[in-house]
N, C-alpha and C positions, 0 to 999 in steps of 0.2 A: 488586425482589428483588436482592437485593447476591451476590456470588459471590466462591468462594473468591479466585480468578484476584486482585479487589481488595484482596486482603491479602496475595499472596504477592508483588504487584508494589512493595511498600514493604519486602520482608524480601530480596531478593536484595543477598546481599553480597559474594561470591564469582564467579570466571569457570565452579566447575563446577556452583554454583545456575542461573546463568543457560544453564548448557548443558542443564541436568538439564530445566529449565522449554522450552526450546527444544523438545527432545525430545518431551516430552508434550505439547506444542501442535502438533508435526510439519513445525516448521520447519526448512529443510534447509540447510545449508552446502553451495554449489555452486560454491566455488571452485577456480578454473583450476591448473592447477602454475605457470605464469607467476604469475598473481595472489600466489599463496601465497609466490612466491620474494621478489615487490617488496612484500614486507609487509600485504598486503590480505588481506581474509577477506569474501566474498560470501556472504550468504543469503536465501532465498527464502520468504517465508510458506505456507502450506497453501490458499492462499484468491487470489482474481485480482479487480480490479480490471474490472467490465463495463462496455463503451459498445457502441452498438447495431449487432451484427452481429461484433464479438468482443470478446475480453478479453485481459488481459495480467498476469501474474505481477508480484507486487509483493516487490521487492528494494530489500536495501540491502546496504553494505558498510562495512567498518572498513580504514581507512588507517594506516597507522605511522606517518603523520603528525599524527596526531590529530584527523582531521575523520570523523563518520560522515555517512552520506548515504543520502538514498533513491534507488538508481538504477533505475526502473522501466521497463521500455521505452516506457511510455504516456506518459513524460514529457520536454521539449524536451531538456531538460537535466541532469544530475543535480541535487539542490539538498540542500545541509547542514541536516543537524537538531543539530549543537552551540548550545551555551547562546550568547547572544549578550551585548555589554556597547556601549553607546550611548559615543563617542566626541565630545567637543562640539566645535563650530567652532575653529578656529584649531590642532587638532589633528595635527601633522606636517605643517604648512602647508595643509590644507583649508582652505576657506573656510565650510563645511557640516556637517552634524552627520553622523558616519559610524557605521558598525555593526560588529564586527566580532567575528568567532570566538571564544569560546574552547575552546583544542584541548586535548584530552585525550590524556597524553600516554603513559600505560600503556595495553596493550592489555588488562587485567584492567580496568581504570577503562572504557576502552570499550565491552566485548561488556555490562559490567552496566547502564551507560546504554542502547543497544541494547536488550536488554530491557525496561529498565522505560519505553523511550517506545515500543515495539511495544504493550504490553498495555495504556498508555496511552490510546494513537489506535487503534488494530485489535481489542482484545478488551474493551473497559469499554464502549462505546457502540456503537450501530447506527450502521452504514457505508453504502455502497453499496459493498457488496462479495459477492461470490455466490462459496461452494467448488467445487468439482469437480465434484462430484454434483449439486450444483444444476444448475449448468452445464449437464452433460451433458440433465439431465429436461428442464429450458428449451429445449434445444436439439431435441430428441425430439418437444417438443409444438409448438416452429415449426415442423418439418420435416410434420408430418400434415397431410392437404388440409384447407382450410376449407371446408365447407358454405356453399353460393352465396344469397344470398339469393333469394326467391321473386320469380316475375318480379311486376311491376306494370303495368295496361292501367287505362288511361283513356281516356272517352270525351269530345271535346268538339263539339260543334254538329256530329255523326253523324260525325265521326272519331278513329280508334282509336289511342293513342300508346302506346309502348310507353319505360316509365320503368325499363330495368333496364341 
């Protein structure tokens, strides 16, 4: 079943489509006054990222420098999601075939890429990604005692073991 979400992620063409889309998806701008002053703009999805025993908010941010990134805490490092361009050997004296960025260098050109690789990877396909509320339930039904299994006795050549 196809959803709208996949035909609004090909019609953003504007910074305040992609705010207006932000909005209704409930993803938050959580940047710092620092951040904001050194030209960055951080945001936060509605939704975390699980591994077993907790989770972590899935962030990225926009650069003035023209690189976006997912900077999540669950992750070593941050890592770029600009478009890449394959560089071949003997390139600015490499020896090797290299990769390299291409930056985006309006910040309108950036929050609209931002978006449409959110709805991309986070909202067209199933993830391993759990909201809030899931969260919270998941967490509710690990915390309630388990029911212990029923003990087991067996007898062998007139002695009684007990397998619990």
């Amino acid at each position: 079943m196809k959803t709208d979400i996949e035909y609004m992620s090909t019609e953003i063409r504007s910074a305040r489509e992609a705010h207006t889309l932000f909005k209704i998806l409930g993803i938050k701008d959580i940047t710092t006054n620092r951040q904001r002053k050194n030209g960055t703009t951080v945001y936060e999805l509605p939704m975390q990222r699980a591994y077993p025993g907790t989770s972590y908010p899935i962030r990225f941010a926009t650069y003035s420098t023209g690189y976006v990134r997912n900077i999540s805490k669950d992750l070593s490092s941050p890592y770029q999601i600009n478009k890449t361009k394959k560089r071949p050997a003997g390139t600015d004296g490499y020896h090797f075939d290299t990769v390299e960025r291409i930056l985006i260098p309006k910040w309108e050109d950036r929050l609209i890429y931002l978006a449409k690789f959110i709805i991309r990877n986070y909202y067209n396909k199933p993830v391993n990604i759990i909201s809030d509320c899931s969260l919270k339930y998941i967490r509710q039904e690990l915390s309630k005692p388990v029911d212990t299994a029923p003990e087991v006795q067996v007898i062998i050549n007139g002695h009684r073991y007990n397998l619990s």
